[in-house]
C-alpha positions as CSV (number, residue, x, y, z in Angstrom):
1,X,16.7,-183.7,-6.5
2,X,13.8,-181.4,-7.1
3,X,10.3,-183.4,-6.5
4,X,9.9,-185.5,-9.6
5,X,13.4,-184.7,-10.7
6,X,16.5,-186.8,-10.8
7,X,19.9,-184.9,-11.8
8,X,22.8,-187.1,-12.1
9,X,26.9,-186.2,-13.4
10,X,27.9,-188.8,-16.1
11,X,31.4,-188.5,-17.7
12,X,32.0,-188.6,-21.4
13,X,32.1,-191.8,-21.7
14,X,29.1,-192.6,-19.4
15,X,26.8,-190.1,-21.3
16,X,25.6,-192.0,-24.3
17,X,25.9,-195.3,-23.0
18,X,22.9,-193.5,-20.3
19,X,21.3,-191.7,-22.9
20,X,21.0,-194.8,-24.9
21,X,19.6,-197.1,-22.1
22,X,17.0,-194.9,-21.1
23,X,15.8,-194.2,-24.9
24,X,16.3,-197.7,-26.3
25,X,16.2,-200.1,-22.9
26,X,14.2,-198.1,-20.4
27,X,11.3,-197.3,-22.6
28,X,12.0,-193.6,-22.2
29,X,11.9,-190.5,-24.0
30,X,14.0,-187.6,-24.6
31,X,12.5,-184.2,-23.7
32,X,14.4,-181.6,-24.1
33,X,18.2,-181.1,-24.5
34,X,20.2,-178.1,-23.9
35,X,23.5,-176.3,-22.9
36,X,24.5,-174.2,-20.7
37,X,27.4,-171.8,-20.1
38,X,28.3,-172.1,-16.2
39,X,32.1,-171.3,-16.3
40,X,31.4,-168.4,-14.1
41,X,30.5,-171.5,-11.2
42,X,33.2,-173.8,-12.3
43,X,31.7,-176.0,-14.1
44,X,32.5,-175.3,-17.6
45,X,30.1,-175.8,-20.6
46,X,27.5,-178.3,-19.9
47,X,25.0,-180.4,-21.6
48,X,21.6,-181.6,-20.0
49,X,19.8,-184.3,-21.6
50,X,16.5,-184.7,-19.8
51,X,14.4,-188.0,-20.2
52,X,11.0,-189.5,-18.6
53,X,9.8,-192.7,-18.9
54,X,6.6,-194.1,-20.1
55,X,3.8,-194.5,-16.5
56,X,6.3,-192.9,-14.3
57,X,5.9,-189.6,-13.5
58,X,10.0,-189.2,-12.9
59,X,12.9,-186.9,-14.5
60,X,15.9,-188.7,-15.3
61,X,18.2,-185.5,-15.6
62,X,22.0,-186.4,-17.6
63,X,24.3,-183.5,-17.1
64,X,27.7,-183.7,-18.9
65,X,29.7,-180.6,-17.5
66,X,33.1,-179.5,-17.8
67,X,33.0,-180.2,-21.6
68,X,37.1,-179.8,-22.9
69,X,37.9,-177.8,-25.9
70,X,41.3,-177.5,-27.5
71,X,41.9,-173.6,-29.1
72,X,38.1,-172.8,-27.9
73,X,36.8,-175.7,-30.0
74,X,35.1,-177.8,-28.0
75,X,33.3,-181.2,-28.2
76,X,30.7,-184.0,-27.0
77,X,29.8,-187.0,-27.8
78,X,26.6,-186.9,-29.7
79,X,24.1,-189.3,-28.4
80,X,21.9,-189.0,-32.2
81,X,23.0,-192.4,-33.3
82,X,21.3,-194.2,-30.4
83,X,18.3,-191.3,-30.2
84,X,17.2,-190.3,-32.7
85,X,15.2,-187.5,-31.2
86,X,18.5,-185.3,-30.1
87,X,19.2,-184.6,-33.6
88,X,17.6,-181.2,-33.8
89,X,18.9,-180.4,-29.8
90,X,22.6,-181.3,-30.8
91,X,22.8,-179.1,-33.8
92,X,21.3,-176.5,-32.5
93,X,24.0,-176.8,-29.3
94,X,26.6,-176.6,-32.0
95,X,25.2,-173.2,-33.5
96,X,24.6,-171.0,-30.5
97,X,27.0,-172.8,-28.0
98,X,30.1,-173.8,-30.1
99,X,29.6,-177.2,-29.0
100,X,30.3,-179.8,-31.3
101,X,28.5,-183.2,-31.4
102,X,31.1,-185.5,-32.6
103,X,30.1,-188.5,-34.1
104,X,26.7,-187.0,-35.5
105,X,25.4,-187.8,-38.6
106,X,24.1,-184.4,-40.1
107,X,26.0,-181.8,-38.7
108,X,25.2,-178.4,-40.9
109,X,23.4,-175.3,-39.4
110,X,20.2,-175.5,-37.8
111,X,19.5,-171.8,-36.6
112,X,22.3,-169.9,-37.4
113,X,22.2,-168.5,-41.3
114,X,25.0,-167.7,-43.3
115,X,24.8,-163.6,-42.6
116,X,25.8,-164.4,-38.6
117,X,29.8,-163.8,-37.6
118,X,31.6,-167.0,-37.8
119,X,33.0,-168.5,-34.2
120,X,30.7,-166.2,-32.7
121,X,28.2,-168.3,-30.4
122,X,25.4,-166.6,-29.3
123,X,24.3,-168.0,-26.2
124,X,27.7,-167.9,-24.3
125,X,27.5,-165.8,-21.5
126,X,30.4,-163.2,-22.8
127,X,28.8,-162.8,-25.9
128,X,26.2,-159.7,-26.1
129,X,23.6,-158.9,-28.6
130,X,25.2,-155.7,-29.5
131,X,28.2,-157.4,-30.6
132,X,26.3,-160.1,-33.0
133,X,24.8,-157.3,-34.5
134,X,27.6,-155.1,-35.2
135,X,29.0,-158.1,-36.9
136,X,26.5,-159.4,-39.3
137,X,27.2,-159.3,-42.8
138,X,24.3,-157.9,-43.8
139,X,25.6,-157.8,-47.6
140,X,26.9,-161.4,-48.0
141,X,24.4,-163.9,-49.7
142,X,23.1,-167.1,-47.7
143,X,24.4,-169.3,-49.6
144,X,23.9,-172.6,-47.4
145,X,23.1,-175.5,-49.7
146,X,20.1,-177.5,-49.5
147,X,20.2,-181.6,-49.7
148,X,20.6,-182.1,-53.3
149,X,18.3,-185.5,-54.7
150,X,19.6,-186.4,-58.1
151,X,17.9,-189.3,-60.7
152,X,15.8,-189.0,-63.6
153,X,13.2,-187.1,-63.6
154,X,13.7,-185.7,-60.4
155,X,13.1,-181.9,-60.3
156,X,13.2,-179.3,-57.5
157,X,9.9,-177.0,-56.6
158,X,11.3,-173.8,-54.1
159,X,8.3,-172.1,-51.6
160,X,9.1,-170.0,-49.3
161,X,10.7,-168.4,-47.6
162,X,8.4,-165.3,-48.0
163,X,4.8,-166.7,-48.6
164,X,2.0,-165.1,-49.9
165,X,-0.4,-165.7,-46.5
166,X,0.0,-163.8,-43.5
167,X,2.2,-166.8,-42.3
168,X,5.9,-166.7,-41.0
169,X,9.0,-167.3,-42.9
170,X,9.9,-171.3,-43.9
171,X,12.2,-172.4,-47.2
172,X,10.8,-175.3,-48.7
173,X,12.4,-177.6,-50.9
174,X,10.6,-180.1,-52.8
175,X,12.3,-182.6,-54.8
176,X,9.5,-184.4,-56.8
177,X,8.7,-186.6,-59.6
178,X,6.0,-185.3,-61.4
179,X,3.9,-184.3,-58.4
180,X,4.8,-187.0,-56.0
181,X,7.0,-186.1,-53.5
182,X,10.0,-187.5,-53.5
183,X,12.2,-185.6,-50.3
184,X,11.5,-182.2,-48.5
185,X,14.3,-180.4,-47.0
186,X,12.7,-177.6,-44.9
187,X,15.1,-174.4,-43.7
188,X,13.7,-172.7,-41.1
189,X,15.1,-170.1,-38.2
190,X,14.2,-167.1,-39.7
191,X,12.8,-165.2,-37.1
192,X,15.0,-165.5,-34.7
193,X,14.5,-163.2,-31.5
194,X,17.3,-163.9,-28.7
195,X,14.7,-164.8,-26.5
196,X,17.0,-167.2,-24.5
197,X,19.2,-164.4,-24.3
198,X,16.9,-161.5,-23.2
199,X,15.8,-164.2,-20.0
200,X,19.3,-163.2,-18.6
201,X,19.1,-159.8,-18.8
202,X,15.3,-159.3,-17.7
203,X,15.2,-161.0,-13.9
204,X,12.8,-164.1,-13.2
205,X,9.7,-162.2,-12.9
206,X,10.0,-160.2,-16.0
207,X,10.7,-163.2,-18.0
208,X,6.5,-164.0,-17.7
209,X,6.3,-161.0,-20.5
210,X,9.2,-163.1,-22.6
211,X,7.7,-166.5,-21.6
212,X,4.1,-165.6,-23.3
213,X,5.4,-164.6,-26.4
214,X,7.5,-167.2,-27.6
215,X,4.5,-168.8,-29.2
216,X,1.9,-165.9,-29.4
217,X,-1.6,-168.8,-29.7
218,X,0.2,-171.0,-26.9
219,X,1.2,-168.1,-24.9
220,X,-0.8,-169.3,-21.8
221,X,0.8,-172.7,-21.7
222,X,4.4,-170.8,-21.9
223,X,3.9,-169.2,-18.9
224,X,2.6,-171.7,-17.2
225,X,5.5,-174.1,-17.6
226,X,7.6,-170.7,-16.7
227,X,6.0,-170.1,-13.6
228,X,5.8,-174.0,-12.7
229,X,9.8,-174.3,-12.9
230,X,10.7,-170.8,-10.9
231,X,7.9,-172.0,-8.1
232,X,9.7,-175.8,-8.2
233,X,13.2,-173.7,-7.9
234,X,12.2,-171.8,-4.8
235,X,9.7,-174.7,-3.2
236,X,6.7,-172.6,-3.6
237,X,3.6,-173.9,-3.1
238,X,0.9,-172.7,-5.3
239,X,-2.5,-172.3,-4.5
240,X,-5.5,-175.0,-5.1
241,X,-7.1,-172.2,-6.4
242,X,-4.7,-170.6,-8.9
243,X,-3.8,-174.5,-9.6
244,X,-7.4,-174.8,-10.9
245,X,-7.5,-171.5,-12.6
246,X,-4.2,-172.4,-14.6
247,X,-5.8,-175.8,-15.6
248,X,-9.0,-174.4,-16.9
249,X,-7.5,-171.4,-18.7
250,X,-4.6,-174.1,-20.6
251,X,-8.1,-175.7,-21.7
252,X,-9.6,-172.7,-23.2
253,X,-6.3,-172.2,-25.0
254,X,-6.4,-176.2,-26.5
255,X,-10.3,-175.5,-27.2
256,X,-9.8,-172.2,-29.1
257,X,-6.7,-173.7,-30.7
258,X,-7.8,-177.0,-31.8
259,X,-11.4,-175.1,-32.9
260,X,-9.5,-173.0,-34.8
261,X,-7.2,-175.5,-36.6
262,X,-10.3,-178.2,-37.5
263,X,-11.3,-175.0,-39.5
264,X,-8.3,-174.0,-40.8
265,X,-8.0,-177.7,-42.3
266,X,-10.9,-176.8,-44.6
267,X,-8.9,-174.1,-46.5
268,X,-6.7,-176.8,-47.3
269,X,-9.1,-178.5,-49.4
270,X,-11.4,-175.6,-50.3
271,X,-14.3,-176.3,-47.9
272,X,-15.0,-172.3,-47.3
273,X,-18.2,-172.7,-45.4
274,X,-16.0,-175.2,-42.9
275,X,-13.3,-172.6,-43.0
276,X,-15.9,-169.7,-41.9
277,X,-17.9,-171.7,-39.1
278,X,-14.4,-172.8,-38.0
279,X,-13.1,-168.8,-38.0
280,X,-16.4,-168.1,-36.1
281,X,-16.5,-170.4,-33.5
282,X,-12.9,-169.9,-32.6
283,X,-13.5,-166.0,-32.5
284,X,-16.1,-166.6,-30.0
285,X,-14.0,-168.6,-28.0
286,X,-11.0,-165.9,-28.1
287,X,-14.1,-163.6,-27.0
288,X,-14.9,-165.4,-23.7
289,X,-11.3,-165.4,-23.1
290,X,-11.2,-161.7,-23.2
291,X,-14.3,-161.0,-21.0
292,X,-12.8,-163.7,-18.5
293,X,-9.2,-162.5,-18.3
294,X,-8.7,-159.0,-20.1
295,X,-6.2,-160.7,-22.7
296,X,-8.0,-162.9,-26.0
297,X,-4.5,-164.6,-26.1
298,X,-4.6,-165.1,-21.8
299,X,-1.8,-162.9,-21.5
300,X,-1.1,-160.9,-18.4
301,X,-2.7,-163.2,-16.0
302,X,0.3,-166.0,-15.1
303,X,3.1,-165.1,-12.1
304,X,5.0,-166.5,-10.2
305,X,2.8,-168.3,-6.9
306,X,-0.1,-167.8,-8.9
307,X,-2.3,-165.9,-11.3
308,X,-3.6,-162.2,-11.7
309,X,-6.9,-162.8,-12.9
310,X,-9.7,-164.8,-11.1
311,X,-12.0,-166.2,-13.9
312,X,-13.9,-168.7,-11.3
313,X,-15.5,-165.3,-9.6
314,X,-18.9,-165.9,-11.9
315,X,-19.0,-169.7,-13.3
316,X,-22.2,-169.9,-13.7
317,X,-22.0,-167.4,-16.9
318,X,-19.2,-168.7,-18.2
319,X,-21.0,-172.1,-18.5
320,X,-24.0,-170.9,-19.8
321,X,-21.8,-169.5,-22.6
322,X,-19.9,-173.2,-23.0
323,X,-23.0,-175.1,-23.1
324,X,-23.8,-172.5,-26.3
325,X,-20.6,-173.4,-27.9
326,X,-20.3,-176.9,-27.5
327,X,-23.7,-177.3,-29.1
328,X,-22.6,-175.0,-32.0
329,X,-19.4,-177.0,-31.9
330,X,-21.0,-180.3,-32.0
331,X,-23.1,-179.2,-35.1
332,X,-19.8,-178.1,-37.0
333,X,-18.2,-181.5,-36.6
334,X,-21.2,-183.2,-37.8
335,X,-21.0,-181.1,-40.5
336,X,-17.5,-181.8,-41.7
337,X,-17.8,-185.6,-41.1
338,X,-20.6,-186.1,-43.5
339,X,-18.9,-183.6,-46.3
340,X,-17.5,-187.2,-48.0
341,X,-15.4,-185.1,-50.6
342,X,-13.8,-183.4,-47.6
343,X,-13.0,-186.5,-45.9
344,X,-11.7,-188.2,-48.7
345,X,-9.0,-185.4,-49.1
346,X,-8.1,-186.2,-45.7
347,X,-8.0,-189.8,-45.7
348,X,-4.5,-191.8,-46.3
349,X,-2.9,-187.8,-46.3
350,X,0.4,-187.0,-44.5
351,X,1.1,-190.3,-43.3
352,X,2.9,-190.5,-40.0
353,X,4.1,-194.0,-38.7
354,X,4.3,-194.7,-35.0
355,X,8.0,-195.7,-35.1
356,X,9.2,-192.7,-37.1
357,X,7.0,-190.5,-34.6
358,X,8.5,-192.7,-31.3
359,X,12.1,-192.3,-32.7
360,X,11.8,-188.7,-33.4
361,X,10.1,-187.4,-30.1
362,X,7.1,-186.3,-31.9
363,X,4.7,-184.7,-29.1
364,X,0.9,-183.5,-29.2
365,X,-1.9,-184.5,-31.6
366,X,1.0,-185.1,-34.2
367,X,2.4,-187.9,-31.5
368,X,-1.2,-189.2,-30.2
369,X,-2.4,-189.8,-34.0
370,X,0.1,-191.9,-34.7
371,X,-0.8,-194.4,-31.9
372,X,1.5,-192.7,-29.0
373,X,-1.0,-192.4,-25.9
374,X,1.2,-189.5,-24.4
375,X,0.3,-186.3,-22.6
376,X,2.0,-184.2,-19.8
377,X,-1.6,-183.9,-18.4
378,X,-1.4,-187.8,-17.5
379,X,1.8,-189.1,-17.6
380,X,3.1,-185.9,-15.5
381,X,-0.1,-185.0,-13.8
382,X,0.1,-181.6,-11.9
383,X,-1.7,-178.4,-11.3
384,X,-5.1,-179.6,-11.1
385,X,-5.3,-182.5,-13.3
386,X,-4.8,-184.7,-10.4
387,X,-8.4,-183.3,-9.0
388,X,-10.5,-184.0,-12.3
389,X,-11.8,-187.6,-14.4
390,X,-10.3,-187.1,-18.0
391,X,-10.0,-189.8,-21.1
392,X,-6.9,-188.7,-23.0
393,X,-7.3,-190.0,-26.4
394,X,-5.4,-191.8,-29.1
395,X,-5.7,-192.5,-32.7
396,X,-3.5,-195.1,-34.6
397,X,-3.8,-194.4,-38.7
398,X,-1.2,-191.3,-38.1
399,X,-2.8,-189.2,-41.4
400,X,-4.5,-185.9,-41.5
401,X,-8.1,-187.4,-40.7
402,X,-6.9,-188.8,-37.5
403,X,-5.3,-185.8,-36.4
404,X,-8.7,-184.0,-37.3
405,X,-10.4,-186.4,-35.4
406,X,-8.2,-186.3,-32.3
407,X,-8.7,-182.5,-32.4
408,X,-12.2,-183.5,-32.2
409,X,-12.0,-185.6,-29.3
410,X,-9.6,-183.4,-27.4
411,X,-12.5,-180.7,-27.8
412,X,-14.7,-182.7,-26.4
413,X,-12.3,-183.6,-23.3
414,X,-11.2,-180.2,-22.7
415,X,-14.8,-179.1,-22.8
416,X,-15.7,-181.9,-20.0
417,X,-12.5,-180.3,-18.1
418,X,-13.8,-176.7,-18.5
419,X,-17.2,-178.2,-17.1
420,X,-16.3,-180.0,-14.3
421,X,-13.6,-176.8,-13.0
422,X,-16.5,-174.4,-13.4
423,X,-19.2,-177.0,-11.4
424,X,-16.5,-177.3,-8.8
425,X,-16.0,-173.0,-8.7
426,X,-20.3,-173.2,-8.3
427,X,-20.7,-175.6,-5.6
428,X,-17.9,-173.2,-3.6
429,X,-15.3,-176.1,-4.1
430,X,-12.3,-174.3,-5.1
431,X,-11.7,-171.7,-2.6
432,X,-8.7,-169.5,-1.3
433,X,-6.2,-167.2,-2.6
434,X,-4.8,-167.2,-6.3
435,X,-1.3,-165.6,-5.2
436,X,1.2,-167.1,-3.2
437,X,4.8,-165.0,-2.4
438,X,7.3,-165.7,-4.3
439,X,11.4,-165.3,-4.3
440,X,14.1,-166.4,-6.2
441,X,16.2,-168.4,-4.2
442,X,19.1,-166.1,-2.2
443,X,22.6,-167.3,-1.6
444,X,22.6,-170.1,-3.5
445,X,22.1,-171.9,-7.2
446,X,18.9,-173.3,-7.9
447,X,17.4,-175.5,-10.8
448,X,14.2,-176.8,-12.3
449,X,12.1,-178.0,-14.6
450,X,8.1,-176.7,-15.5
451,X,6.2,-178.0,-17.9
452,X,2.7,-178.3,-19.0
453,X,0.6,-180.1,-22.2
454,X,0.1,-177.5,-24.6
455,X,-2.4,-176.9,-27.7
456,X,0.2,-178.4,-30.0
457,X,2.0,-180.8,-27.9
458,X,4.5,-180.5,-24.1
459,X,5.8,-177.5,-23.3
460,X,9.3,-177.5,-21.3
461,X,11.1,-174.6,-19.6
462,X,14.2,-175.3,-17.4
463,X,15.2,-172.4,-15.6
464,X,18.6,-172.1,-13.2
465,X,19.8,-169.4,-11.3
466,X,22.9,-167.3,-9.9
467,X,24.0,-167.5,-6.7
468,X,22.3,-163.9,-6.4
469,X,18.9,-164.8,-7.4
470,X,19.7,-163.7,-11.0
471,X,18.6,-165.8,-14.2
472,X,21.7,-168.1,-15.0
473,X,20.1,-170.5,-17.4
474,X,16.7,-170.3,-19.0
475,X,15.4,-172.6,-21.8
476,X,12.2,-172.8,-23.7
477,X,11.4,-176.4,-25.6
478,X,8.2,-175.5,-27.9
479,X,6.3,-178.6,-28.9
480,X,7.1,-177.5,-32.9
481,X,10.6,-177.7,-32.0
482,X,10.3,-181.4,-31.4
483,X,7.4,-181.5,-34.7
484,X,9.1,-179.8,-37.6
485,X,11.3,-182.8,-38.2
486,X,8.8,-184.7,-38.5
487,X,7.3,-183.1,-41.6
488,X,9.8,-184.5,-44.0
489,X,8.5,-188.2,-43.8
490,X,4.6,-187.5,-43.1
491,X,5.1,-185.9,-46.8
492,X,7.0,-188.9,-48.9
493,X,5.0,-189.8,-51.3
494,X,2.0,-187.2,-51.2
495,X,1.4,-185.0,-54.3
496,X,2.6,-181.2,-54.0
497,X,-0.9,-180.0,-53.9
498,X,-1.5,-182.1,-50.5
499,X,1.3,-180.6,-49.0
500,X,-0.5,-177.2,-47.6
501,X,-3.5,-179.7,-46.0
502,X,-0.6,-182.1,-44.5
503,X,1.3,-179.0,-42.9
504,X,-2.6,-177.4,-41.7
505,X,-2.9,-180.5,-39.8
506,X,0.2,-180.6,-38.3
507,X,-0.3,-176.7,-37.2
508,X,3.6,-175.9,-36.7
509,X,4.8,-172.7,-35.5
510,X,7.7,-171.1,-37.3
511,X,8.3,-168.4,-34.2
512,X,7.8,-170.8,-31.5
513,X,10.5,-173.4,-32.4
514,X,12.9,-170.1,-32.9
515,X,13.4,-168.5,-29.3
């Protein structure tokens, strides 16, 4: 056991009985599943399944090791049936592990495309990167099918995967009658780095440099759930005042984030003057971030024990230049509200219902529109959210206005965060180092979980190490990861033209769900 967390060994059989009362009878909800290749310690191939309950600020850990294979093929029982929200986690198990979920319900590739070697499983611990590469079949076609919708007057509209923006890679399918949309079938996993991979190879305190660009405008809330889970592994205590610098920097990146996508939302129905002030507010936010860390994107200033970077040295400039924003920011919002024809866009858009968004793990603003008051800040308080008043905010209708709006609010609460940190650093209330000493653990395995509440939703890193202090395990769970699934329903039954407003709101990263 490792503070809040709860590891427990369930046999096959066991595993998604457990999985299922905790998602289904316990009121919990599943946040991030993985594998992990520990033959080297004896225990064989291994699945975590890691679950917290609603009000109790607890980790109920599953670990299924051991897992038996006959000829190298191995197998599990998938636990998607009963939740819903492991149906993503399982197949992308099967693609890099070779770890098949039997009993699931959709098992095609997730992350692997059709130019990777066959049987060759990336993230086993014998396989190399060199190896996948001199192997890929650079000249065969990609021929995996898309889901197929047949009846009359059904007809199929291809986007992607090369787009005209500046944005990442995504294959879109739409099958539609006339404009409605009928299904969306969404291929992803184009951009595929290794990341998971590289973590072994770099050492623990490298792995900050990886950590920060998984998802380059979340970068700060990657390295803080990095450095969270290497301090929980080695019991190191971080300081108040690096806790309170790490709180109000994850703020600034939710501020400039949410800023930024309240403005991006106007390109997606043609409000340019919304789209500008948007643009120019968030630029002036990604400016103070610079001037109070070096790095517009907070990079550089996370490590493990602490931070790099003291941004509480002069508060009382830094508020003098919130006050300035907030008021601009304030203006902009009244702006867009009374634009009726902009609102009306919005309105009854994207659809989300609570149960589809409860069954499928959603997280974030896509989660908390919907009706699902949940938020690592609250339900998992740590850093310095323990220290500070906050309302976390909910709203029920689940379409793009109300995740506009609860952008809006979450401005206005990170704002009141930023505030009362900077107050605190003024009156000489947050004092003492920023940098504890830290080391891996020596001469023995350890394991643990870091997480924090990120612009788009929780971020989750589990990190594990050799008996040598080397990195055995390290996963990343982006918040997109757990969102891109739920794309497909929020779209049923919207026109095609909606569809670049509905995916603006939900502000999904193509890189980030691919580590």
């Amino acid at each position: 056991m490792t503070g809040n967390e709860i590891y427990r060994d369930v046999t096959k059989e066991e595993f998604p009985q457990e999985c299922s009362r905790l998602f289904n009878g316990g009121n919990g909800r599943l946040r991030t599943m993985f594998a992990a290749d520990l033959r080297e310690t004896g225990e064989g191939f291994c699945i975590y399944a890691v679950f917290s309950r609603a009000q109790e600020d607890r980790f109920e850990i599953l670990r299924l090791k051991n897992i038996e294979g006959k000829d190298g093929a191995y197998s599990f029982p998938s636990i998607t049936p009963a939740v819903p929200a492991a149906h993503w986690y399982e197949r992308q198990i099967a693609d890099m592990f070779g770890l098949v979920p039997s009993g699931h319900p959709d098992l095609h590739p997730l992350v692997l495309h059709g130019l990777y070697p066959p049987e060759v499983y990336p993230l086993r611990r014998d396989i190399s990167p060199e190896a996948i590469g001199r192997q890929l079949a650079l000249e065969k076609e990609d021929l995996s099918p898309f889901m197929e919708v047949k009846g009359e007057g059904i007809y199929e509209i291809p986007v992607g995967p090369v787009h005209a923006g500046i944005i990442e890679p995504g294959h879109f399918r739409f099958s539609a009658v006339g404009e409605t949309i009928y299904y969306l079938d969404a291929r992803l996993f184009y951009t595929h780095k290794g990341v998971e991979k590289l973590f072994e190879r770099t050492g623990f305190r490298a792995g900050v440099r990886l950590a920060e660009r998984v998802s380059g405008v979340s970068s700060f809330a990657h390295s803080a759930a990095y450095c969270m889970a290497l301090e929980r592994m080695s019991g190191t205590l971080l300081p108040a005042r690096a806790a309170a610098i790490r709180t109000l920097l994850l703020e600034m990146e939710r501020l400039y984030n949410h800023v930024g996508d309240i403005g991006n939302m106007c390109a997606g129905t043609g409000f340019a003057v919304g789209y500008a002030q948007g643009a120019s507010l968030k630029e002036r936010l990604m400016a103070l971030n610079e001037r109070l860390t070096g790095s517009r994107y907070l990079r550089g200033v996370n490590a493990p024990g602490g931070v790099l970077a003291d941004p509480l040295d002069e508060p009382a400039g830094t508020l003098r230049e919130i006050e300035d924003i907030t008021k601009e920011y304030k203006s902009f919002i009244s702006f867009l509200t009374d634009s009726v024809s902009h609102v009306e866009r919005l309105e009854n858009a994207g659809v989300l219902s609570r149960p589809v968004a409860l069954s499928l793990g959603a997280t974030g603003v896509a989660a908390r529109a919907s009706g699902l008051n949940d938020d690592i800040r609250t339900t998992h308080p740590h850093l310095y959210y323990n220290q500070l008043v906050f309302e976390t905010h909910t709203r029920m209708k689940g379409d793009v206005f109300a995740r506009m709006m609860l952008r809006a609010d979450e401005v206005e609460c990170s704002i009141a965060i930023i505030r009362s940190i900077l107050h605190k650093a003024k009156g000489k209330r947050i004092e003492g180092s920023i940098l504890s000493e830290w080391e891996a653990p020596a001469n023995k395995s350890g394991q643990a979980l870091g997480y924090v509440e990120g612009p788009r939703g929780s971020v989750f890193y589990f990190v594990k190490s050799a008996a040598d202090g080397t990195p055995l395990r390290v996963k990343p769970r982006a918040a997109s990861f757990c969102n891109w699934p739920l794309m497909p329903f929020a779209v049923h039954g919207n026109i095609v033209p909606d569809f670049p407003l509905i995916n603006k709101s939900f502000n999904l990263s193509y890189s980030g769900s691919d580590a």
